[in-house]
N, C-alpha and C positions, 0 to 999 in steps of 0.2 A: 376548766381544762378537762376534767374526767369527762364528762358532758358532752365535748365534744371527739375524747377517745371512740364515749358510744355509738355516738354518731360516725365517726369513722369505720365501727366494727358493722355497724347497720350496714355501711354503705358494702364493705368489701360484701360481707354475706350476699348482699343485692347483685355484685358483681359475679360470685362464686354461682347462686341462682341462675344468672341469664349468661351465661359461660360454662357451664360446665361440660358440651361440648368441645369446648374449645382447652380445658385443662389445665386450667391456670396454677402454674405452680404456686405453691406456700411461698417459697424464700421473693415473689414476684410482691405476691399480699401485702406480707411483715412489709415490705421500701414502702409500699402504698402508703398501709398505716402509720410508716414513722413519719412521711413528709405530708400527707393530706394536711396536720393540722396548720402547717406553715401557710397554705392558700388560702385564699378567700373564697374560696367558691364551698356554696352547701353541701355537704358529702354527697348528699343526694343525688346532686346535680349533677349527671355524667356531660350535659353538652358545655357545662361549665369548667369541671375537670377537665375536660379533654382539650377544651379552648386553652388552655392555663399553660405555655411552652413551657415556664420555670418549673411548675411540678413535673410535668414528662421528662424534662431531663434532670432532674433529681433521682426521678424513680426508674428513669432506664440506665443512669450509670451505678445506683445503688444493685439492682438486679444483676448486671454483669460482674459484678463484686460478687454480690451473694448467691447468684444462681450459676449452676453448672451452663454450657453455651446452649446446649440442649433445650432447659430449662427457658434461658434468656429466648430462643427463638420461638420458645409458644407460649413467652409472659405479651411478646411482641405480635404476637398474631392474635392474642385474644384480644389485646389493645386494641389493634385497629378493627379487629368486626366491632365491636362495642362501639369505637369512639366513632365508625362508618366511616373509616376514610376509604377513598378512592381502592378500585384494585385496580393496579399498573402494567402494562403488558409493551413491552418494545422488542418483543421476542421474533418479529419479523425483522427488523432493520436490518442487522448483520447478515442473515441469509439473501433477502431481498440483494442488496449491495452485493453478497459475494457471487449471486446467478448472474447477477449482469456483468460484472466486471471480470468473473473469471471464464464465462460463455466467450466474451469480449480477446482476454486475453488465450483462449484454447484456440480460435481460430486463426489469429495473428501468428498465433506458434505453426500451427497448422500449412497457413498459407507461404511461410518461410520454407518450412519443410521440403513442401511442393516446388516452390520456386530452386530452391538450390540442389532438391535431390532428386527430382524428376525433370522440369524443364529445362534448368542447366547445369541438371548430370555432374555438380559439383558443390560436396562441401566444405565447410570453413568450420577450424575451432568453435570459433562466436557461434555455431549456428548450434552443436555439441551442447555448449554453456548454456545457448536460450533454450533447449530441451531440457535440458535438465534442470532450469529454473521452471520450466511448467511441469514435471513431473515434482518436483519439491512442490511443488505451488497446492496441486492438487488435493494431497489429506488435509492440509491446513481449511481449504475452502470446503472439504468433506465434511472435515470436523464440527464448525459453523452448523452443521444443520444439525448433530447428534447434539452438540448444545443446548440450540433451539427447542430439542423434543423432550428435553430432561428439567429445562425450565430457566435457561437462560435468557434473560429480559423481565423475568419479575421480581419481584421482591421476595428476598433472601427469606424471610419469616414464612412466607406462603410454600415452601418448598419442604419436599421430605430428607430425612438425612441424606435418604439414598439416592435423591434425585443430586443434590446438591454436591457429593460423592465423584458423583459422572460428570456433571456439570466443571469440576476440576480438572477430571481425568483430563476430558477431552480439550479443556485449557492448556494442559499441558502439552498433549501433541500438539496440539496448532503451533505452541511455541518450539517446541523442537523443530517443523518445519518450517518454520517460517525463518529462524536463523539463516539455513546456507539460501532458502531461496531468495532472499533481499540481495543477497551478496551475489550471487550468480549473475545475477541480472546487473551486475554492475562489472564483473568480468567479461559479459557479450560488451556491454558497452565500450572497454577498456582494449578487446581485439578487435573493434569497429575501428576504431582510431589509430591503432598501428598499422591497421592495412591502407590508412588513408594519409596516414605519416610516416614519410618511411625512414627520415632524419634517423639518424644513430643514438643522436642524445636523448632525442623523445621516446625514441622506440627503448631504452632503458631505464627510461622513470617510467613507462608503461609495464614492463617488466617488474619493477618493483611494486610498484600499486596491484599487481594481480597477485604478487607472494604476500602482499598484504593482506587481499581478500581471502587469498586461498587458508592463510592460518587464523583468518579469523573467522571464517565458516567451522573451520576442523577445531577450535579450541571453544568459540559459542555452542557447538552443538552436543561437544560432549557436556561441556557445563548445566546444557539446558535438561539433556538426559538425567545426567547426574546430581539434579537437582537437592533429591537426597538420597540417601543409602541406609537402607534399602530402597530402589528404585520406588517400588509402589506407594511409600509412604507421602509422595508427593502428591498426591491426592487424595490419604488420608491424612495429613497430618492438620487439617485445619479443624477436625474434631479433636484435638487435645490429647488424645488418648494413642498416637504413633512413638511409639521409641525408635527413633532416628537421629541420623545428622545431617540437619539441612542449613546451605549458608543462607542470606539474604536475600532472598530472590528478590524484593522491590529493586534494591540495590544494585542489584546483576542486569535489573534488562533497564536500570535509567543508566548506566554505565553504557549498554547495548547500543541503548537509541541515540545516546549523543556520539558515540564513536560512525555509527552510522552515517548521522548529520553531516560528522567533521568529513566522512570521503564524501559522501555526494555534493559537498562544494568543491573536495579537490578534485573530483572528475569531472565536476563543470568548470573548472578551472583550465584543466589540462589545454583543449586543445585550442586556449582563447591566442595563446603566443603564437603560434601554425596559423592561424588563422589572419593575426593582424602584420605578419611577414607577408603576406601574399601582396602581390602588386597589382592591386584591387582597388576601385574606388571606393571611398568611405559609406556610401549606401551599400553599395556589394557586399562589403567588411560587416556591418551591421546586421544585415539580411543572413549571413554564415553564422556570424557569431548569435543568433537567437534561432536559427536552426538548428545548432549544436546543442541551446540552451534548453533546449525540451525539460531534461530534467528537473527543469527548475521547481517545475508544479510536483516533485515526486518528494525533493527537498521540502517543500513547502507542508506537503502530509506529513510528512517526517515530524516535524515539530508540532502541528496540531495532536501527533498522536503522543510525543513525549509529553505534553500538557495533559494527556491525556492519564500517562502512567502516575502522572503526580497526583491527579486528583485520587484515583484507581487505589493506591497505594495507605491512604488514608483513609479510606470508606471501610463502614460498617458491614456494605448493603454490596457485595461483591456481584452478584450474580444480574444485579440492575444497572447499576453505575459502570460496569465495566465494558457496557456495550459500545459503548464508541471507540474505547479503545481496538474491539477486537474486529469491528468495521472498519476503523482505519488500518489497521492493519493486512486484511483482507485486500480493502482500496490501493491502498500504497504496493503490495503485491504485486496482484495483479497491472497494475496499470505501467509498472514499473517494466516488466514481460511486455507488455504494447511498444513501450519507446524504445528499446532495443530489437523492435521487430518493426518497426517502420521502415527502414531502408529498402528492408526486401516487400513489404508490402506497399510503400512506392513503383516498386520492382513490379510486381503483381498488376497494379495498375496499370500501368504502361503498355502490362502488352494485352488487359483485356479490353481497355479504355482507350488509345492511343490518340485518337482526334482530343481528347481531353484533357491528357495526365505527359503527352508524345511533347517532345524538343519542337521549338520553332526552328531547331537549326538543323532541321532534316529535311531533304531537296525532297522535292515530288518528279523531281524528272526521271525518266528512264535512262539517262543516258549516264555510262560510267564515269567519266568527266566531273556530273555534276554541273554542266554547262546548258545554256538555252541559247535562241536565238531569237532576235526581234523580228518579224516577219508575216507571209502568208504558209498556209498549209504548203505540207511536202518542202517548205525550203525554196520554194521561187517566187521572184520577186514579183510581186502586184503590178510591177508598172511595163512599159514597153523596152524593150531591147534598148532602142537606141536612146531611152532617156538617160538621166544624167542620175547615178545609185551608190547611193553608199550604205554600203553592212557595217553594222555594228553586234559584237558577241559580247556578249556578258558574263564574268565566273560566277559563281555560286560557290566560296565554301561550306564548307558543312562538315561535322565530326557525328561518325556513326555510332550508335548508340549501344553499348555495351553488355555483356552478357553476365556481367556478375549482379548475385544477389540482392547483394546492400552497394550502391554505386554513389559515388559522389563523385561530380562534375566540378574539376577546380583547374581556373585558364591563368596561366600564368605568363604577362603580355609585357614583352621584353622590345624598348627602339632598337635599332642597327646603329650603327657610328653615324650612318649619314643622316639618319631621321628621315630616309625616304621611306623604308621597308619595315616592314611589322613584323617579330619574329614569332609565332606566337606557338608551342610551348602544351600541349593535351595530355597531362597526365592520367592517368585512370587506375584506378584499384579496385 
């Protein structure tokens, strides 16, 4: 037994020797020494020690016991140069993801703007909302890159206090804006739908769904500011060393993400009843109702990312592990700002695209009617006076195509008593 204390004291020395750049604290040694002698592997042997999981986690939950977190993050960094693991960098992901999808979602804001405030000289609430969910949008996807530059995406051990510091800070703005702007973008969607329903009953549970959004922006966001009190403590208080009051944040944002969840199925719910009332064929019915459904893929990030906070919320390694989270987040964002800006960017199309994106059910004739004629040029007929001629005129209807931003085309096709005549019925919003 003594025998092999020595052997254990040889080895740390050997360890103290080829580390001592790296500073290994004392209270890191002492876990070494008390559990080396449980293994099987020669003290000697670092590629054996290091192979050995059962000893490493012995001696990394002994260290977090006996060493200050300080201490623990350069017992763990001298760990891995010694034991040669990998160094891990996912420090582009989130950034990479938030330039495309918020490039993506800037110009969709962009081209609404244009359409409803300069080509048709008119705006709408929704349009207010999806501004203001891309101005919320924007520090959150700012913040991503001050992340990035402070060392988010590597491993927590590899970082300085002060990097790790910032690296919170700016965790925490992101989460203060990213509160109301999820939810914004779910009130454009919410005034999309009353302008396209104009029923009484709907358009009051559209009402209540937007006083829902609106106090759950205003009550998430001071919460998120307020994380704790003192303000700034929220991004020091994961050195140990803040005297503060801070409640549960894991807590508060899995609370966040499933309330989230629960609307973006009741606003894909909403407007399935409006939809399957229309006196529509059932392909038509289908084709509306997964037009509406967009959101579905936004829902779907939704819950990739709540998987995300659970893992998040248990790691050691916050600054590595927590990247997906803060990409989906980003993703879900941004893209979320795209599907409430699709109508007018349908819109946009139409009139730079028109042979492409244009209605079949727009006449090409010059003529105000909407009428043609079966014939030869100028209207006279090909054959001789005295032969024997019959004209025939053809109507054309056609519904012209409308000047508002976000437009939805919905034909509601009604018989007459006698079933000879088609009454048919062009709403537009």
């Amino acid at each position: 037994m003594r025998s092999t204390i020595w052997a254990a004291a040889l080895a740390i020395a050997g360890l103290a020797v080829r580390s001592w750049a790296q500073e290994m604290p004392t209270c890191a040694s002492d876990c070494l020494v008390k559990y080396l002698p449980e293994s099987k592997c020669d003290p000697t042997n670092m590629d054996c020690v290091c192979a050995d999981l059962t000893l490493m986690d012995n001696v990394g939950t002994c260290t977090l016991e006996a060493c200050t977190l300080f201490e623990a993050l350069a017992a763990k960094n001298a760990t891995a140069t010694l034991c040669k693991e990998p160094v891990r960098d996912r420090s582009l992901v989130a950034p990479i993801a938030t330039a495309i999808t918020g490039g993506m979602a800037l110009v969709f804001v962009i081209l609404r703007v244009y359409e409803s405030g300069f080509r048709k000289k008119e705006f709408h609430w929704a349009d207010v909302w999806a501004i203001l969910a891309m101005v919320s949008s924007i520090p959150m996807d700012v913040g991503e890159f001050f992340m990035m530059a402070h060392g988010m995406g590597k491993d927590i051990w590899t970082l300085a206090p002060e990097e790790i510091t910032e690296v919170v800070k700016y965790t925490w703005i992101t989460q203060v804006f990213y509160a109301p702007a999820i939810m914004l973008t779910k009130i454009t969607v919410v005034c999309f739908f009353m302008r396209v329903f104009p029923a009484r009953g709907f358009q009051l549970v559209c009402w209540g769904t937007i006083a829902h959004c609106v106090l759950f922006i205003v009550s998430t966001t001071i919460a998120a500011i307020l994380a704790c009190v003192p303000v700034e403590a929220a991004w020091i208080a994961w050195t140990g060393t803040a005297e503060a009051v801070c409640f549960n944040n894991n807590a508060f944002w899995w609370a966040h993400a499933a309330i989230n969840i629960i609307t973006d199925v009741w606003i894909l719910a909403l407007p399935i009843p409006q939809l399957l009332n229309l006196q529509l064929g059932r392909r038509k019915k289908v084709y509306l109702i997964m037009m509406f459904s967009v959101g579905l893929v936004i829902t779907i990030i939704s819950i990739v990312r709540f998987s995300g906070l659970i893992t998040y919320s248990t790691s050691t390694n916050p600054t590595f592990n927590n990247v997906n989270v803060a990409t989906y987040s980003v993703i879900e964002c941004n893209i979320s700002i795209m599907c409430c800006c699709m109508p007018a960017m349908l819109s946009f199309l139409r009139h730079v695209m028109p042979t492409v994106f244009g209605s079949t059910n727009r006449s090409d004739n010059n003529g105000k009617d909407g009428s043609y004629q079966v014939g030869g040029t100028g209207g006279r007929s090909p054959f001789p006076s005295n032969a024997i001629q019959k004209s025939v005129t053809h109507t054309v209807s056609y519904f012209p195509r409308g000047d508002d931003s976000d437009v939805v085309e919905l034909m509601d096709v009604e018989k007459n008593r006698q079933g000879a005549e088609t009454e048919e019925h062009y709403n537009r919003w």
